[in-house]
Backbone as a chain_set.jsonl record, in Angstrom:
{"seq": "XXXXXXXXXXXXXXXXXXXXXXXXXXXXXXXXXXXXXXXXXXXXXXXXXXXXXXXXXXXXXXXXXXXXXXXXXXXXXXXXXXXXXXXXXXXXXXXXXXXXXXXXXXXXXXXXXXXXXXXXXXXXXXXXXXXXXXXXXXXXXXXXXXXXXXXX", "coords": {"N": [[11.123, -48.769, 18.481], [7.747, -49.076, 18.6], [4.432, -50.776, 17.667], [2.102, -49.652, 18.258], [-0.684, -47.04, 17.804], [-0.345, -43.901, 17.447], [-1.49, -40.776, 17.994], [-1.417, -37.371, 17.0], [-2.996, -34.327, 17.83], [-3.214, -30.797, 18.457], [-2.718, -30.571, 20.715], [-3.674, -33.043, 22.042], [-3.529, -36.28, 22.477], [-3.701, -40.038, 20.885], [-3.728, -43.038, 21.949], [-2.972, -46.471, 21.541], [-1.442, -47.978, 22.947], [-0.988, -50.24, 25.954], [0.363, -49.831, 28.186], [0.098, -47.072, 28.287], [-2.494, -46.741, 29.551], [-4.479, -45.594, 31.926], [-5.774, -46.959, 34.523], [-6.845, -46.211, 36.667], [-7.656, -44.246, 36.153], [-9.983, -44.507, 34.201], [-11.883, -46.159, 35.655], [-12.919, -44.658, 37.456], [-14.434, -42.972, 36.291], [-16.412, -44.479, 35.155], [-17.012, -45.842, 37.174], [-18.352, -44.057, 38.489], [-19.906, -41.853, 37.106], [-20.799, -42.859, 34.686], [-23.985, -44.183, 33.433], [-24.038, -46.795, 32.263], [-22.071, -48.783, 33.846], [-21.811, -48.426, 36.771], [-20.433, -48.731, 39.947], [-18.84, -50.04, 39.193], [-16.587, -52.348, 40.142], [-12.87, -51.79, 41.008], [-11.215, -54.236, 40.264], [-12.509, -55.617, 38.337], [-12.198, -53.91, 36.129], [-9.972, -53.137, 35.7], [-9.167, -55.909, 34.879], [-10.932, -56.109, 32.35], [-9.276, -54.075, 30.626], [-7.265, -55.153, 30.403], [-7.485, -57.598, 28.899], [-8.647, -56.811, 26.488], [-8.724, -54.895, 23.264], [-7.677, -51.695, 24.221], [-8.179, -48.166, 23.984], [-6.739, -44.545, 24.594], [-6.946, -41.386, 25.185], [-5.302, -38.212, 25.781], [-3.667, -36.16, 27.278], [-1.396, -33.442, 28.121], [-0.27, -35.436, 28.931], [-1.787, -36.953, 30.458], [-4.583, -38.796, 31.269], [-7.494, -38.356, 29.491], [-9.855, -39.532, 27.828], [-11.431, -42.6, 26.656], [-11.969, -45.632, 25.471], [-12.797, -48.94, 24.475], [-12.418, -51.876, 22.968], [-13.742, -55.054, 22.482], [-12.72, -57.726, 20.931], [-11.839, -59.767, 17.674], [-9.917, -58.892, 15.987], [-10.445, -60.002, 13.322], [-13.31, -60.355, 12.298], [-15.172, -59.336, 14.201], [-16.022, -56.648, 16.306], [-16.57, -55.291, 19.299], [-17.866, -52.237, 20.474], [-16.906, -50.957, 23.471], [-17.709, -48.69, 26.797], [-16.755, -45.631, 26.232], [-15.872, -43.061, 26.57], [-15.124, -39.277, 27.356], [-13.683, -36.815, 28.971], [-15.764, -34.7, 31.36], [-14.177, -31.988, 31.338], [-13.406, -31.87, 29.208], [-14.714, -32.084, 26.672], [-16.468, -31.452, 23.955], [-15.104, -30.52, 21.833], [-14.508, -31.976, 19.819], [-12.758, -34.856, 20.03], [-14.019, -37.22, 20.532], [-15.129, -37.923, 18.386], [-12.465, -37.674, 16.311], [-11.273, -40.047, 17.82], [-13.418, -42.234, 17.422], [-12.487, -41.97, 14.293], [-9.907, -42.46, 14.36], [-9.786, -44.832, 15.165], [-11.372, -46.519, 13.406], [-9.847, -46.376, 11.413], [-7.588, -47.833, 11.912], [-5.579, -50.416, 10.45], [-5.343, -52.837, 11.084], [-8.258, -53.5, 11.988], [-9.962, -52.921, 9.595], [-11.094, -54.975, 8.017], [-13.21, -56.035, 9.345], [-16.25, -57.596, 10.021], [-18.514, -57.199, 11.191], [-19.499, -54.81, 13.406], [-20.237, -53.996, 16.82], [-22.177, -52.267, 19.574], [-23.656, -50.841, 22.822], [-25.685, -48.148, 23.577], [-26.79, -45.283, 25.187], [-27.232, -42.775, 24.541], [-26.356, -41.413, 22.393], [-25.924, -41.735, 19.97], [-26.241, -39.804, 17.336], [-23.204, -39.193, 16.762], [-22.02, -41.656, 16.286], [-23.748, -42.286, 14.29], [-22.146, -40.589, 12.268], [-19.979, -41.923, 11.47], [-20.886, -44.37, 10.53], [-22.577, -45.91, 11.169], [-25.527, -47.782, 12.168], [-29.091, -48.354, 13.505], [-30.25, -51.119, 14.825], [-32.821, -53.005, 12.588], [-35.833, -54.102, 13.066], [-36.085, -56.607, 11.966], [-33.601, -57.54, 12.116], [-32.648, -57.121, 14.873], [-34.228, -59.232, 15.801], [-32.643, -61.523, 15.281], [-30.535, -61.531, 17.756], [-29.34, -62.443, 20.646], [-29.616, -61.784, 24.533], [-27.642, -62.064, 27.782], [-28.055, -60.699, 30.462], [-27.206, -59.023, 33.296], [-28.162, -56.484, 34.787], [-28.054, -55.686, 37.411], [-25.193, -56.849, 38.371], [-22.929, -54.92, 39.362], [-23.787, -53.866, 42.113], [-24.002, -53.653, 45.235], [-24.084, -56.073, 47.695]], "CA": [[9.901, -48.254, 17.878], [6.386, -50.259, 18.524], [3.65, -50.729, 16.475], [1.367, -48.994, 18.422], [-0.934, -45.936, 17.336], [0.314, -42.652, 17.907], [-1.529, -39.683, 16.624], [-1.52, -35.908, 17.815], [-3.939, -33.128, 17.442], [-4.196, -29.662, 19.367], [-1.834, -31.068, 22.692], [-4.121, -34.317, 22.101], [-2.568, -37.746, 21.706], [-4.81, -40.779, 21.3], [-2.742, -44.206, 21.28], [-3.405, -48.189, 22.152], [-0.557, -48.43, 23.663], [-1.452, -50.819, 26.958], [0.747, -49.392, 29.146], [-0.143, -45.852, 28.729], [-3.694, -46.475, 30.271], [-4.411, -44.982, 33.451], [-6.949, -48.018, 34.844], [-7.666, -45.423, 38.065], [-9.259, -42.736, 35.368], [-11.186, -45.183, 33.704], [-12.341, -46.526, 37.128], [-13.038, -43.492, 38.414], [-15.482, -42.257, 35.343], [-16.853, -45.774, 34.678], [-17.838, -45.96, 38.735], [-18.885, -43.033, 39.136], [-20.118, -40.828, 36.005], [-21.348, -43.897, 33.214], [-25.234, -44.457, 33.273], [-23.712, -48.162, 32.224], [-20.758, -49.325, 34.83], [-22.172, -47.883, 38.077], [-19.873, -49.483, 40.895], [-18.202, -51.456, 38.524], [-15.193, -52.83, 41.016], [-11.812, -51.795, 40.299], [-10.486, -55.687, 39.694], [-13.035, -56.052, 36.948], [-12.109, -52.932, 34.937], [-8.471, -53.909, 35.616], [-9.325, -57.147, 33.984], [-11.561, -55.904, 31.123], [-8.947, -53.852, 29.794], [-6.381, -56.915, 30.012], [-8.356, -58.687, 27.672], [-9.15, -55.914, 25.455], [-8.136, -53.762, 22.508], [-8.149, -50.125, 24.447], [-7.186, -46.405, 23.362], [-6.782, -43.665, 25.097], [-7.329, -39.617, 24.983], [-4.189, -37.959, 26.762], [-3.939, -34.338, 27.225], [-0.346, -33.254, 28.75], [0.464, -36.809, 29.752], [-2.755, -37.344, 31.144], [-5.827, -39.469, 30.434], [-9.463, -37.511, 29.398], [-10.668, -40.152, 27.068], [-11.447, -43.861, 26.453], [-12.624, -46.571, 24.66], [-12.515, -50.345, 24.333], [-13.143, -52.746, 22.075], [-13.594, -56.303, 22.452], [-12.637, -58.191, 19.094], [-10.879, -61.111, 17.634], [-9.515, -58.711, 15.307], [-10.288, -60.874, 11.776], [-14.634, -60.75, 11.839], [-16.083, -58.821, 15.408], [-15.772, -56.136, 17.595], [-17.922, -54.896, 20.716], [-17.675, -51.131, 21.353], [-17.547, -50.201, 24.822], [-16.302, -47.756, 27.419], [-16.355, -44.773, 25.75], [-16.354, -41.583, 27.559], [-14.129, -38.136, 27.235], [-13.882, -36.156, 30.556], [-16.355, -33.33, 30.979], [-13.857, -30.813, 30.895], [-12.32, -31.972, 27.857], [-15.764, -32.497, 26.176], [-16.786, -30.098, 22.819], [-13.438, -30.377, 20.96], [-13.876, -33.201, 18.692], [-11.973, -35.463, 20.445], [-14.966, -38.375, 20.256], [-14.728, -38.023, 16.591], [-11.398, -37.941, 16.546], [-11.359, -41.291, 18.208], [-13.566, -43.301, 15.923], [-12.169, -42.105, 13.439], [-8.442, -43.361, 14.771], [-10.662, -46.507, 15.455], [-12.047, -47.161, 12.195], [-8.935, -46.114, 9.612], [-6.693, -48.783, 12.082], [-5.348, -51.018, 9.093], [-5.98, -54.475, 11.71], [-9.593, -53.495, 12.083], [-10.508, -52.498, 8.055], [-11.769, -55.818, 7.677], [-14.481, -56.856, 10.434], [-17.752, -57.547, 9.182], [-19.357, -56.775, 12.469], [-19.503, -53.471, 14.839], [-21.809, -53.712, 17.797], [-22.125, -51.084, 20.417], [-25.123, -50.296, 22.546], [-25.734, -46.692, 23.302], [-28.521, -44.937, 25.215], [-27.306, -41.334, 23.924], [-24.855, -41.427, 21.5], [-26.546, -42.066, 18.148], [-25.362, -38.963, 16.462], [-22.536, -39.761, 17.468], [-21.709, -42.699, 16.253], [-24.165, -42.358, 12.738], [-21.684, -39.995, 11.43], [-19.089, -43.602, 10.985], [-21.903, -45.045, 9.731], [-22.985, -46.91, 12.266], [-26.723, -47.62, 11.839], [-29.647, -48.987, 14.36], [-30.648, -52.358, 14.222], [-33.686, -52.959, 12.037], [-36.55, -54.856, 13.595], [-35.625, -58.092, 11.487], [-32.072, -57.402, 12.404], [-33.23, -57.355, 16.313], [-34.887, -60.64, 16.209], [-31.483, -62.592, 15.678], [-29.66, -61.297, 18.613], [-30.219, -62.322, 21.949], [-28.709, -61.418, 25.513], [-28.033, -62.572, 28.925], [-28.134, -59.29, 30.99], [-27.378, -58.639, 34.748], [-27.379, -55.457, 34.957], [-27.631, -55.26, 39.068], [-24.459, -57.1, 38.873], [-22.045, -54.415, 40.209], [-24.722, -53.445, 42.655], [-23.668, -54.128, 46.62], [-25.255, -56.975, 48.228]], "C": [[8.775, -49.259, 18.076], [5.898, -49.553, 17.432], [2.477, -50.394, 17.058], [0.782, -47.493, 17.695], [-0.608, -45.108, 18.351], [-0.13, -41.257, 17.134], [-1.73, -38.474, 17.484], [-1.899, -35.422, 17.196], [-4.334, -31.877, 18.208], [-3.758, -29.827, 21.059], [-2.918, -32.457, 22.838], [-3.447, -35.649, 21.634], [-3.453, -38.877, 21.901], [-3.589, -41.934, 20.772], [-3.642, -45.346, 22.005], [-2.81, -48.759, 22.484], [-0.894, -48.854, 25.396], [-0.847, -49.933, 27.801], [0.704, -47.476, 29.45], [-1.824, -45.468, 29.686], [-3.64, -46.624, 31.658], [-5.852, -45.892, 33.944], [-7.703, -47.28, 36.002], [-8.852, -44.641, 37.545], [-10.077, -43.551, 35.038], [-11.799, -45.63, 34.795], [-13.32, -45.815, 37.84], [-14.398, -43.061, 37.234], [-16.617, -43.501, 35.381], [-17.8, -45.888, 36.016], [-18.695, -45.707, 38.855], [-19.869, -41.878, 38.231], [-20.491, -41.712, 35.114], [-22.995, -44.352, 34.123], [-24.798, -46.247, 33.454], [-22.655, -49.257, 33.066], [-20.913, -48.934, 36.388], [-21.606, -48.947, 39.225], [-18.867, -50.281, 40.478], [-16.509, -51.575, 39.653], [-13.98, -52.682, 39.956], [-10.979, -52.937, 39.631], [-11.009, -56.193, 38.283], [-12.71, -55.179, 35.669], [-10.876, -52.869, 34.172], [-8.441, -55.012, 34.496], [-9.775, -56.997, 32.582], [-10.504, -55.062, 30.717], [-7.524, -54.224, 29.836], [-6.685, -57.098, 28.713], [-8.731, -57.427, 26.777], [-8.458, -55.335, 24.309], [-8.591, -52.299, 23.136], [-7.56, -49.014, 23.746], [-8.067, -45.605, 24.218], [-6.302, -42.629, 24.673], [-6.356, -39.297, 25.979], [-4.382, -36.463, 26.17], [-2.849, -34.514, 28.599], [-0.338, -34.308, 29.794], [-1.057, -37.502, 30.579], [-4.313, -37.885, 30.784], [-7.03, -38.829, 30.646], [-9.936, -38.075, 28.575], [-10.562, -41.4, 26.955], [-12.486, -44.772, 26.001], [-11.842, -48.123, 24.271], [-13.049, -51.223, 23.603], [-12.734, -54.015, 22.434], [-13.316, -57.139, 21.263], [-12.129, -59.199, 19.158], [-9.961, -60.337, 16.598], [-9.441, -59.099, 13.493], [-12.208, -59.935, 11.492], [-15.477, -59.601, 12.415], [-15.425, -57.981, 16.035], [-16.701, -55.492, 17.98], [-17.516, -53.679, 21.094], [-17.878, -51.044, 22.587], [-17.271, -49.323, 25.667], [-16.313, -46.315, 26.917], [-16.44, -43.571, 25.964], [-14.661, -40.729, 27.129], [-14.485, -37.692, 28.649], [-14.713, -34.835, 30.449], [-15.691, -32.192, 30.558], [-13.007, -30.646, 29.689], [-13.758, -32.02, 26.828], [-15.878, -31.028, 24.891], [-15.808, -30.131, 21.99], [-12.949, -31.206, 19.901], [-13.531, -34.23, 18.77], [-12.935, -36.98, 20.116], [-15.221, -38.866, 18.662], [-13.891, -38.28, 16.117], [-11.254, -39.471, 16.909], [-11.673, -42.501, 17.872], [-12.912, -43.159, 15.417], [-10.462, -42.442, 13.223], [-8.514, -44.312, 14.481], [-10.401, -47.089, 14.242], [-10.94, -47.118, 11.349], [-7.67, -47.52, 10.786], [-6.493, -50.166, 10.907], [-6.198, -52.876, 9.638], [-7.499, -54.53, 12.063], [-10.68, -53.542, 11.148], [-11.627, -53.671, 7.775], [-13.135, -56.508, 8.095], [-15.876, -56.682, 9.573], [-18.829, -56.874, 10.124], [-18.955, -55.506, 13.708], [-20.336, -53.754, 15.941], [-21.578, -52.287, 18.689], [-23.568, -50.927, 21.523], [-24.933, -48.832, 23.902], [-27.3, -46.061, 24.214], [-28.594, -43.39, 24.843], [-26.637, -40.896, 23.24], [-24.824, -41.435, 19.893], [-26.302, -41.135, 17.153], [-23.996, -39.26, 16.493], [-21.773, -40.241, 16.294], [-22.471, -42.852, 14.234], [-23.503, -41.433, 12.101], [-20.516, -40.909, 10.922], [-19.362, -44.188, 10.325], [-22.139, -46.332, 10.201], [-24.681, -46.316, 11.8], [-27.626, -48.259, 12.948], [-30.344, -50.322, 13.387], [-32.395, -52.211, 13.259], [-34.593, -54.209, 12.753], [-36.082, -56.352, 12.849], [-34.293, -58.789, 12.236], [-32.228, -57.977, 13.983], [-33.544, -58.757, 16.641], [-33.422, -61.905, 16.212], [-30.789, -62.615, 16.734], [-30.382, -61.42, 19.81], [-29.27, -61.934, 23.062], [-28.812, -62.389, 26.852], [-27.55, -61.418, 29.634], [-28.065, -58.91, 32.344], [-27.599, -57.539, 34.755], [-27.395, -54.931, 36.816], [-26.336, -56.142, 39.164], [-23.113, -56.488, 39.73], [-22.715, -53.477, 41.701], [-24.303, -54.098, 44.022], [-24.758, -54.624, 46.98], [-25.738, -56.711, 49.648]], "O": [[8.998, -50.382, 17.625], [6.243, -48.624, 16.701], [1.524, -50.825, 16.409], [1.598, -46.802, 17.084], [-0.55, -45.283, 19.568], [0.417, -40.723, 16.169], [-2.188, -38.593, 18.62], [-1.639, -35.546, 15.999], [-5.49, -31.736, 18.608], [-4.236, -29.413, 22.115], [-2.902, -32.925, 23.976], [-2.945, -35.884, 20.535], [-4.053, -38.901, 22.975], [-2.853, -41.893, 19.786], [-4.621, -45.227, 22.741], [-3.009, -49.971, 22.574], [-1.056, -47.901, 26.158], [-1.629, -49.097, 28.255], [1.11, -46.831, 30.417], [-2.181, -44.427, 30.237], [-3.032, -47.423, 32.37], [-6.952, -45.408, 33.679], [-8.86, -47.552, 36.321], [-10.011, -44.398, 37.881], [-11.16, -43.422, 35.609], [-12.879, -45.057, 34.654], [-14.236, -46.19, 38.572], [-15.46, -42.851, 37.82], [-17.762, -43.187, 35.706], [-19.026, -45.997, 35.981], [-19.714, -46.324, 39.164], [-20.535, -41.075, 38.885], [-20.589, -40.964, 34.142], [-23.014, -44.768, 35.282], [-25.104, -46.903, 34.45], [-22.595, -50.454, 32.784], [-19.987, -49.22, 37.147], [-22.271, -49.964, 39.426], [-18.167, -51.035, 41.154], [-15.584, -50.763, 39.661], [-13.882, -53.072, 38.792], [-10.218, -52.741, 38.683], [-10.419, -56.837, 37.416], [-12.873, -55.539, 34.503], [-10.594, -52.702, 32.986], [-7.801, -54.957, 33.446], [-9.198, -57.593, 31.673], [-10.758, -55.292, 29.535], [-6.68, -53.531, 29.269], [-6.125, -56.745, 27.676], [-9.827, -57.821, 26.38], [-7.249, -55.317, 24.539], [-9.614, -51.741, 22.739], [-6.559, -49.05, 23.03], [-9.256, -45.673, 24.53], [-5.358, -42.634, 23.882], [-6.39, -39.938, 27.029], [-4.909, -35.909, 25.206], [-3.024, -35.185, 29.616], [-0.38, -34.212, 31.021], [-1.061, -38.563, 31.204], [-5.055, -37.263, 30.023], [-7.573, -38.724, 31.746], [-10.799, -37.353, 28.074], [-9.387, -41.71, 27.153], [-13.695, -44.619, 26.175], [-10.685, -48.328, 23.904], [-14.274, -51.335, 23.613], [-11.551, -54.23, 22.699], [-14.235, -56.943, 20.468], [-11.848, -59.762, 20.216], [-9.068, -61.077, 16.187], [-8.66, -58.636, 12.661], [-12.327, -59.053, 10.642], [-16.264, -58.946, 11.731], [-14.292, -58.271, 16.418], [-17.617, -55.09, 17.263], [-16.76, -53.693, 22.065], [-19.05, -51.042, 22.964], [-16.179, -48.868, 25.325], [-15.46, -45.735, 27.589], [-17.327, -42.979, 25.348], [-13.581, -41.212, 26.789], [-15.41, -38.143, 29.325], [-14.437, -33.982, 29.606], [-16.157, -31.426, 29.715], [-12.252, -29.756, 29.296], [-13.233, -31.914, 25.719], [-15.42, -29.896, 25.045], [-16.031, -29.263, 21.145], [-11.874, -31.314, 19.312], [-13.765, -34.951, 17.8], [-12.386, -37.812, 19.393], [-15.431, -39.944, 18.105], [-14.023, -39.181, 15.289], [-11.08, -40.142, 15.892], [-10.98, -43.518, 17.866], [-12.071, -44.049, 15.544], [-9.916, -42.626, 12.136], [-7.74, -44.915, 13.738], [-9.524, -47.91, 13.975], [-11.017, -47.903, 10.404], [-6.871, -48.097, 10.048], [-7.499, -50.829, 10.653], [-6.99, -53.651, 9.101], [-7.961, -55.613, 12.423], [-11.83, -53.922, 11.369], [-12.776, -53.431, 7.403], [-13.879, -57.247, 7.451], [-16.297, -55.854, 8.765], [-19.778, -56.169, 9.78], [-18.183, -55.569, 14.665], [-21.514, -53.638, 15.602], [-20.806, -51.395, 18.337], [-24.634, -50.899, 20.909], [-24.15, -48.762, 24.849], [-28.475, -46.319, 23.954], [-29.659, -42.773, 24.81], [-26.204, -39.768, 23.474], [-23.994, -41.216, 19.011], [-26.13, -41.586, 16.021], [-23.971, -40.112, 15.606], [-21.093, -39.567, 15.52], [-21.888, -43.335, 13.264], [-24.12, -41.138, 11.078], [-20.068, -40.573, 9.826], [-18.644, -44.706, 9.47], [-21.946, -47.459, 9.744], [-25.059, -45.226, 11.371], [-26.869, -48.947, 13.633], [-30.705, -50.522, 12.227], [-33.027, -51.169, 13.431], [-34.001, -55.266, 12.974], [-35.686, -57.192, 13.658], [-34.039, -59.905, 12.689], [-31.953, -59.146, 14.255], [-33.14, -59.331, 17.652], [-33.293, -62.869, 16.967], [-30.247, -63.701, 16.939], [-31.459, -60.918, 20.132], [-28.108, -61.724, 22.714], [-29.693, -63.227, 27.044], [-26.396, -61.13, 29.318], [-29.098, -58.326, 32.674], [-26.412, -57.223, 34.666], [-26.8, -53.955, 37.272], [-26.183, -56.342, 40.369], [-22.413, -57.149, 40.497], [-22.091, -52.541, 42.203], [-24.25, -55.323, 43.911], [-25.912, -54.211, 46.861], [-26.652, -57.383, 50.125]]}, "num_chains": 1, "name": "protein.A"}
């Protein structure tokens, strides 16, 4: 028995079990279909969800959803990643997902969510996730490639 999540809904199964993620689908959406990952090389996506806390959206054995969090598990975690497959899209399933997320017992505690979002804000304010507040804004800073998966 692990101690992975395991929950079913409707022929949906969403778990965080490492070895059930399909690194090609995410690859393949992330590439090709994300506003935010455009090119992103398969070795790096490989790698990022190494190092990660992921879960995945399965539908008859097969992956149509995902999401990753970066964390230490005690304080922080970094939403990212988070896409359903178009033809799985309308069904809840993104809701579903937080809300897997958020009731995980090793996560209850973090003081900090981040995320950033350029269409998602309903979304995401039904968790109770909120936008930064101009004060809020001024503490946080970045260092930002974003032509880095961009062919030279």
């Amino acid at each position: 028995m692990s101690n992975y999540l395991m929950v079913e809904k409707d022929g949906y199964t969403i778990s965080n079990d490492p070895s059930k993620i399909e690194v090609e689908t995410v690859h393949e959406y992330l590439s090709k279909h994300s506003y935010w990952a455009q090119n992103i090389p398969y070795a790096v996506v490989q790698t990022s969800i190494q190092n990660s806390f992921c879960f995945g959206v399965f539908f008859e054995g097969r992956q149509v959803g995902f999401a990753r969090l970066i964390t230490d598990k005690a304080t922080f975690a970094y939403l990212a990643d988070v896409f359903i497959l178009p033809e799985h899209r309308g069904k809840g399933l993104s809701k579903w997902l937080m809300q897997a997320m958020q009731a995980l017992p090793e996560l209850k505690g973090l003081r900090r969510w981040l995320l950033g979002t350029k269409d998602a804000h309903g979304l995401y304010a039904q968790f109770g996730w909120t936008p930064f507040t101009d004060e809020q804004t001024k503490r946080f800073m970045q260092l930002h490639n974003p032509e880095v998966y961009k062919a030279e």
